[in-house]
DRENPA-3360 file (N, C-alpha, C; in nm, 2 decimals, always signed):
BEGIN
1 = XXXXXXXX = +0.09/-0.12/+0.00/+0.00/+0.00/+0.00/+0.09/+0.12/+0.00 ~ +0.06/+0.21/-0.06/+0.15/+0.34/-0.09/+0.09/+0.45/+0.01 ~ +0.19/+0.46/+0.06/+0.19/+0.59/+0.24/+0.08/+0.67/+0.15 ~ +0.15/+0.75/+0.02/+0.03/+0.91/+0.03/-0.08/+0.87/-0.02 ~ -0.07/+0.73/-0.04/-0.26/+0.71/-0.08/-0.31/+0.68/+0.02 ~ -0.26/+0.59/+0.13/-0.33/+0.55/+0.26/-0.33/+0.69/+0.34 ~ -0.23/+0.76/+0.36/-0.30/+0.89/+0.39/-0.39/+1.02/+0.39 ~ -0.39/+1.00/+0.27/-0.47/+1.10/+0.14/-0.65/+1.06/+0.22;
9 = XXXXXXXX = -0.64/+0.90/+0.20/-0.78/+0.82/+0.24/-0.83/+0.85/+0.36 ~ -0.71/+0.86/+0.42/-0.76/+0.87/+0.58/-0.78/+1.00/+0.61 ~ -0.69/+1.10/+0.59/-0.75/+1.24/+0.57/-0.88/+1.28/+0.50 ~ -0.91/+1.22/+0.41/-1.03/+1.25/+0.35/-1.16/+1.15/+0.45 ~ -1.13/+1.06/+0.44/-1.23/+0.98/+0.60/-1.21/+1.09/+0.68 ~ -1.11/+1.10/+0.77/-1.16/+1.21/+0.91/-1.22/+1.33/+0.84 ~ -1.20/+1.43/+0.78/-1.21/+1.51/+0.74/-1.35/+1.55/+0.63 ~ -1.42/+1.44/+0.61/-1.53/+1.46/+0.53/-1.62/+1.34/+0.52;
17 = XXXXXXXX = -1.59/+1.22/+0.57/-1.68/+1.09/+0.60/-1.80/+1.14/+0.64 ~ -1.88/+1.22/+0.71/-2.02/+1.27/+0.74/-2.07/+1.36/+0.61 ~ -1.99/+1.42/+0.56/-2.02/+1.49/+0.44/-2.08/+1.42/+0.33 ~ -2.01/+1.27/+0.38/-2.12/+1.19/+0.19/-2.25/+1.15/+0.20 ~ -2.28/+1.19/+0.32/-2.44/+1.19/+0.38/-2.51/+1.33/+0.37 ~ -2.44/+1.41/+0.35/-2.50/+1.59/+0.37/-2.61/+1.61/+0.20 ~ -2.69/+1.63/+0.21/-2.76/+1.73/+0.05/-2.64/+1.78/-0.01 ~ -2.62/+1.75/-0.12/-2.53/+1.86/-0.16/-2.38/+1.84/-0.14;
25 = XXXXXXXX = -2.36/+1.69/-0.07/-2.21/+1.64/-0.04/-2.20/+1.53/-0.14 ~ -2.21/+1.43/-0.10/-2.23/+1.31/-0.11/-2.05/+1.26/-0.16 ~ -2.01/+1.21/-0.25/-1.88/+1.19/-0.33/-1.79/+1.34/-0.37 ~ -1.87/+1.42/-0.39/-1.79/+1.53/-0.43/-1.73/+1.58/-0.30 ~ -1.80/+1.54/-0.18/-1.78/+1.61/-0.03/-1.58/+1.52/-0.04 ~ -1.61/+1.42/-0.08/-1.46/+1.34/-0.04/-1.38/+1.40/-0.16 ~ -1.44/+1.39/-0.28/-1.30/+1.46/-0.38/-1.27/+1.60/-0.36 ~ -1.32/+1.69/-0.35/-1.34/+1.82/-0.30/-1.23/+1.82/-0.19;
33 = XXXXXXXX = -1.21/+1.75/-0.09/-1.15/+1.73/+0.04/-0.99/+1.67/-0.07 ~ -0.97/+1.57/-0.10/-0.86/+1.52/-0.20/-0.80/+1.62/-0.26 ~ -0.89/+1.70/-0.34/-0.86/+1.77/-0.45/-0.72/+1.89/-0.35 ~ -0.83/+1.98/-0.28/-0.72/+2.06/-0.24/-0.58/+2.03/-0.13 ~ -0.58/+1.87/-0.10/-0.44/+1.82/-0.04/-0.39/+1.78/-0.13 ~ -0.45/+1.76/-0.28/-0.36/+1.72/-0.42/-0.31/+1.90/-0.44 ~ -0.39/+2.02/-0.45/-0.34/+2.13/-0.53/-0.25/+2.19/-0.39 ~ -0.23/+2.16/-0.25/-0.13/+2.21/-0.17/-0.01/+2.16/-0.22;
41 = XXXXXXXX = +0.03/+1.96/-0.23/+0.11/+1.94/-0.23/+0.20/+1.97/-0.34 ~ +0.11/+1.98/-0.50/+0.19/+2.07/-0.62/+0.23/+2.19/-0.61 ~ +0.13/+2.31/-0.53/+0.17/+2.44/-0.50/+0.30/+2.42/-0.44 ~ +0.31/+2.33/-0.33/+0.44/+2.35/-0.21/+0.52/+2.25/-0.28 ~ +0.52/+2.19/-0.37/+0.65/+2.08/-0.45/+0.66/+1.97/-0.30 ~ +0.58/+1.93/-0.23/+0.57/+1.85/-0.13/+0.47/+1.68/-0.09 ~ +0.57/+1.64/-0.05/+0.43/+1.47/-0.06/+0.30/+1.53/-0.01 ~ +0.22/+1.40/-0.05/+0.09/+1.42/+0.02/+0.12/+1.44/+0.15;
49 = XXXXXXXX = +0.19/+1.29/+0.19/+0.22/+1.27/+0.38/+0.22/+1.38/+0.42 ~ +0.33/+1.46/+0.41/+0.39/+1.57/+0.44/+0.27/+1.69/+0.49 ~ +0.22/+1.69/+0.36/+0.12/+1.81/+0.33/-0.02/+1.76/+0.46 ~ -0.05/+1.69/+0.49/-0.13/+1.59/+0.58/-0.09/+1.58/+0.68 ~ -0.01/+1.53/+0.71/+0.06/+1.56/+0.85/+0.11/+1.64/+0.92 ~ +0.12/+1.75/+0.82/+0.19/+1.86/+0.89/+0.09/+1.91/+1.03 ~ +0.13/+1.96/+1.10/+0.04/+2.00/+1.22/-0.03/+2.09/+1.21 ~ -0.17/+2.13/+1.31/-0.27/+2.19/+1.27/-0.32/+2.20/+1.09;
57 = XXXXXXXX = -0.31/+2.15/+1.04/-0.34/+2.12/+0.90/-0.44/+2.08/+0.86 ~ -0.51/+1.99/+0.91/-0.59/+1.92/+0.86/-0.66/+1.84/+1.04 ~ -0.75/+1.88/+1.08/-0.78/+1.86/+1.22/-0.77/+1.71/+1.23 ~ -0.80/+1.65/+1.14/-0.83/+1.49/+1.23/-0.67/+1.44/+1.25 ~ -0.56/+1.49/+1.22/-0.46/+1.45/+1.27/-0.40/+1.50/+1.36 ~ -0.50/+1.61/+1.44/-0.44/+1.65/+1.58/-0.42/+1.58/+1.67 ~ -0.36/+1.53/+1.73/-0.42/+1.43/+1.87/-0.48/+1.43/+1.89 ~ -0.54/+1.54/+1.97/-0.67/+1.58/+2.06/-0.81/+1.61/+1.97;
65 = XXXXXXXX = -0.77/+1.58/+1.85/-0.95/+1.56/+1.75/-1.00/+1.40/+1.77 ~ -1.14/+1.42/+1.82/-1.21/+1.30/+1.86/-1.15/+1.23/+1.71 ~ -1.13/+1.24/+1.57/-1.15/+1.16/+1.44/-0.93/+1.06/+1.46 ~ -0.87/+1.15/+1.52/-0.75/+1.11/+1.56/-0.75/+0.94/+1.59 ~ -0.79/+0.92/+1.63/-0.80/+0.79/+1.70/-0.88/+0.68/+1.55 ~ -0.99/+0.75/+1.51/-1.08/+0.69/+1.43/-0.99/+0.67/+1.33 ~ -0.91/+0.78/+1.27/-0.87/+0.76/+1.12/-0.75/+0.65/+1.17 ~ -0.69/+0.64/+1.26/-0.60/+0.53/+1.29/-0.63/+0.38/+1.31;
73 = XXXXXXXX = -0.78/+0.37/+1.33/-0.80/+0.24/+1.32/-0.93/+0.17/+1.17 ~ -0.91/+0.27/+1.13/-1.03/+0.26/+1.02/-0.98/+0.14/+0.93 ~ -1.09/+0.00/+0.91/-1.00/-0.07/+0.77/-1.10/-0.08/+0.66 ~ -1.03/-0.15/+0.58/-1.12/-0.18/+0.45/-1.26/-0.22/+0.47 ~ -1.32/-0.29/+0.61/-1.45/-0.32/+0.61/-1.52/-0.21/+0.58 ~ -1.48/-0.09/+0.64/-1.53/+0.04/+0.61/-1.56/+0.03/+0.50 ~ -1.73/+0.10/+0.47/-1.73/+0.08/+0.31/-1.71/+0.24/+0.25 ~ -1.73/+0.34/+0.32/-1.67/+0.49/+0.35/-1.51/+0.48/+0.29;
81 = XXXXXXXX = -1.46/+0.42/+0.41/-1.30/+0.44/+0.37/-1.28/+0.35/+0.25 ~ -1.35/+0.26/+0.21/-1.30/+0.16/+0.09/-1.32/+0.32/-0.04 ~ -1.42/+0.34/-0.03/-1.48/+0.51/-0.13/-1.36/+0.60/-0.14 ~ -1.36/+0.63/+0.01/-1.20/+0.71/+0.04/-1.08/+0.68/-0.01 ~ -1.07/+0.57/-0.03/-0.95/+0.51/-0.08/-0.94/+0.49/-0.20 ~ -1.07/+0.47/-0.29/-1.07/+0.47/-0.45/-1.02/+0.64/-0.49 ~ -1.13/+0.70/-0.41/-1.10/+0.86/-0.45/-0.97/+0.91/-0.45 ~ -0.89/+0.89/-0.37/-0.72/+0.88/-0.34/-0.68/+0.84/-0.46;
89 = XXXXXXXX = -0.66/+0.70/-0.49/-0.62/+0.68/-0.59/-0.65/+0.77/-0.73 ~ -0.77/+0.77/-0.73/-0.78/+0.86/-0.84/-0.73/+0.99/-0.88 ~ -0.75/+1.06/-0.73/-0.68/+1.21/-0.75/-0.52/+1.17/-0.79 ~ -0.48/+1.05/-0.70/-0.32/+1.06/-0.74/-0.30/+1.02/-0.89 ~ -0.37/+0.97/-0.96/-0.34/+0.93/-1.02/-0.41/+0.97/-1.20 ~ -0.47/+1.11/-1.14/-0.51/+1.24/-1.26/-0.60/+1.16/-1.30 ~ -0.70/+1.08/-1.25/-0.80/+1.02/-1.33/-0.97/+1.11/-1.26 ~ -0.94/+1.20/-1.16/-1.07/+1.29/-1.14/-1.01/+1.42/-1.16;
97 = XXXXXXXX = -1.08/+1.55/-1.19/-1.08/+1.66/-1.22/-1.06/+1.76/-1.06 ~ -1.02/+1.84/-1.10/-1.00/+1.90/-0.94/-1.18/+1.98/-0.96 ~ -1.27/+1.93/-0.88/-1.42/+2.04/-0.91/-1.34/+2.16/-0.79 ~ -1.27/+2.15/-0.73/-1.29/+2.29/-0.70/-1.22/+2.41/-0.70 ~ -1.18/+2.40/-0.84/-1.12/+2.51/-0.91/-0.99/+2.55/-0.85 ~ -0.93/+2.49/-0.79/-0.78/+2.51/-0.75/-0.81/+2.57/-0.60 ~ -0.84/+2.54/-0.50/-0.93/+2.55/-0.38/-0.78/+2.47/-0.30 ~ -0.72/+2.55/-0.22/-0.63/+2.47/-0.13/-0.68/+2.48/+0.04;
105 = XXXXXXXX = -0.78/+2.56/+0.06/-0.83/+2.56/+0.19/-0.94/+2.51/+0.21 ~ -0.99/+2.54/+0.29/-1.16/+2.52/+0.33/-1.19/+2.48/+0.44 ~ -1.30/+2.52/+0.55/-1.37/+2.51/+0.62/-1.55/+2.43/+0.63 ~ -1.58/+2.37/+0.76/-1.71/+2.36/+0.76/-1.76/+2.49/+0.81 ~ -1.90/+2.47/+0.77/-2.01/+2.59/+0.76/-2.09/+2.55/+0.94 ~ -2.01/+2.40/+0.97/-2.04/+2.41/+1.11/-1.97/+2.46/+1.24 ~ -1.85/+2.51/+1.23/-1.78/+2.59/+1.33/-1.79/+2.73/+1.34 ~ -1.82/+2.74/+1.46/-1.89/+2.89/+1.54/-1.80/+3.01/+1.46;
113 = XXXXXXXX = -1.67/+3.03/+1.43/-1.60/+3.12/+1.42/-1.51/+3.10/+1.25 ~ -1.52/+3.18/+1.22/-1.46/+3.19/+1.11/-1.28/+3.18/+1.12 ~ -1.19/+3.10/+1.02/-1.10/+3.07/+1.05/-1.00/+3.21/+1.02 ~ -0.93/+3.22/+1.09/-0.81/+3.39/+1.04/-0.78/+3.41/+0.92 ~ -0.77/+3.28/+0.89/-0.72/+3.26/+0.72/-0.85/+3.33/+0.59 ~ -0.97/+3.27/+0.64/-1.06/+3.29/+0.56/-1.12/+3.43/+0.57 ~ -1.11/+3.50/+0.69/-1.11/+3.69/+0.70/-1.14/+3.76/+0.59 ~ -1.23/+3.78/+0.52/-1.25/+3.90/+0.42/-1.24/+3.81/+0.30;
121 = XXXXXXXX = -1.20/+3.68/+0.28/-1.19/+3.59/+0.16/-1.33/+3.54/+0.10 ~ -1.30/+3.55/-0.05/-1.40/+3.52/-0.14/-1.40/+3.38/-0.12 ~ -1.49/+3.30/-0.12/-1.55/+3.16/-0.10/-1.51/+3.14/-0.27 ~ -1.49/+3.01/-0.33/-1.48/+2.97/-0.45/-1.54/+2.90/-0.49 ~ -1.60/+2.80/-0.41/-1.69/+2.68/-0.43/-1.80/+2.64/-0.23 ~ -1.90/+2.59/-0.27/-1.94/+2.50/-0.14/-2.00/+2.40/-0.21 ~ -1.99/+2.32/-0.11/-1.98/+2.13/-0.13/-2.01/+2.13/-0.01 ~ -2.14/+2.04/+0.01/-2.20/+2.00/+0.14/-2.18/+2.12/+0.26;
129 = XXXXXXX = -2.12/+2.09/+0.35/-2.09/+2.17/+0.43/-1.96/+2.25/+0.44 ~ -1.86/+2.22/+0.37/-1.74/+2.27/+0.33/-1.72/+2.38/+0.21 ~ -1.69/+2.48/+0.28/-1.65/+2.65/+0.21/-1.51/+2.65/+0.15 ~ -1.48/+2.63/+0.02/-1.35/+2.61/-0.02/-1.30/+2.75/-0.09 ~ -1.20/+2.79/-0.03/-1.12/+2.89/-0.10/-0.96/+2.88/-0.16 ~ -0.93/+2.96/-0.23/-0.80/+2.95/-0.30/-0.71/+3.10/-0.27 ~ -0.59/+3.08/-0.16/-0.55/+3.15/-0.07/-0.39/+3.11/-0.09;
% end
């Protein structure tokens, strides 16, 4: 199994697995999530891992995020992460389109506070619950 695809998946599981249940999410909620850890890691000339693991980055690899724990024991029974893990491949492997226009950030539409980053920033796309911008 190849590290930035098994990561890519599991980032995209913590990070958007409730999304493929939302109106308006469903599959695009996980490529959408893919897409802009694929357009960081080209921006920054850096692995996926890298780009993923970096700290405060991407929350479900915080320690202290409840999904921490989750994306570490997730397996293929999962039929989410099995999804997760197709979509990974695909982004790595230029077989889906980036839908969200070159979008390397984004937030959910369910946290109280707006992130520093996004301050006065034009939104570019929304997908399910997730506000994606290009910053």
């Amino acid at each position: 199994m190849n590290r930035d695809t098994d990561i890519m998946a599991r980032t995209i599981y913590g990070e958007a697995r409730g999304e493929y249940y939302v109106k308006d999410g469903g599959i695009n909620s996980l490529i959408a999530v893919g897409n802009v850890i694929m357009n960081r890691s080209i921006e920054r000339s850096r692995s996926i891992s890298s780009i993923c693991l970096k700290p405060k980055q991407f929350s479900c690899w915080n320690k202290t995020d409840p999904n921490f724990k989750v994306i570490q024991n997730v397996t293929f029974s999962d039929k989410i992460f099995q999804l997760c893990y197709s979509v990974s491949c695909q982004i790595i492997n230029g077989q889906t389109p980036d839908i969200t226009n070159g979008a390397n950030h984004y937030y959910s539409k369910k946290i109280k506070t707006v992130p520093y980053w996004a301050y006065q920033k034009i939104p570019i796309k929304t997908i399910g619950n997730h506000i994606f911008f290009r910053i």
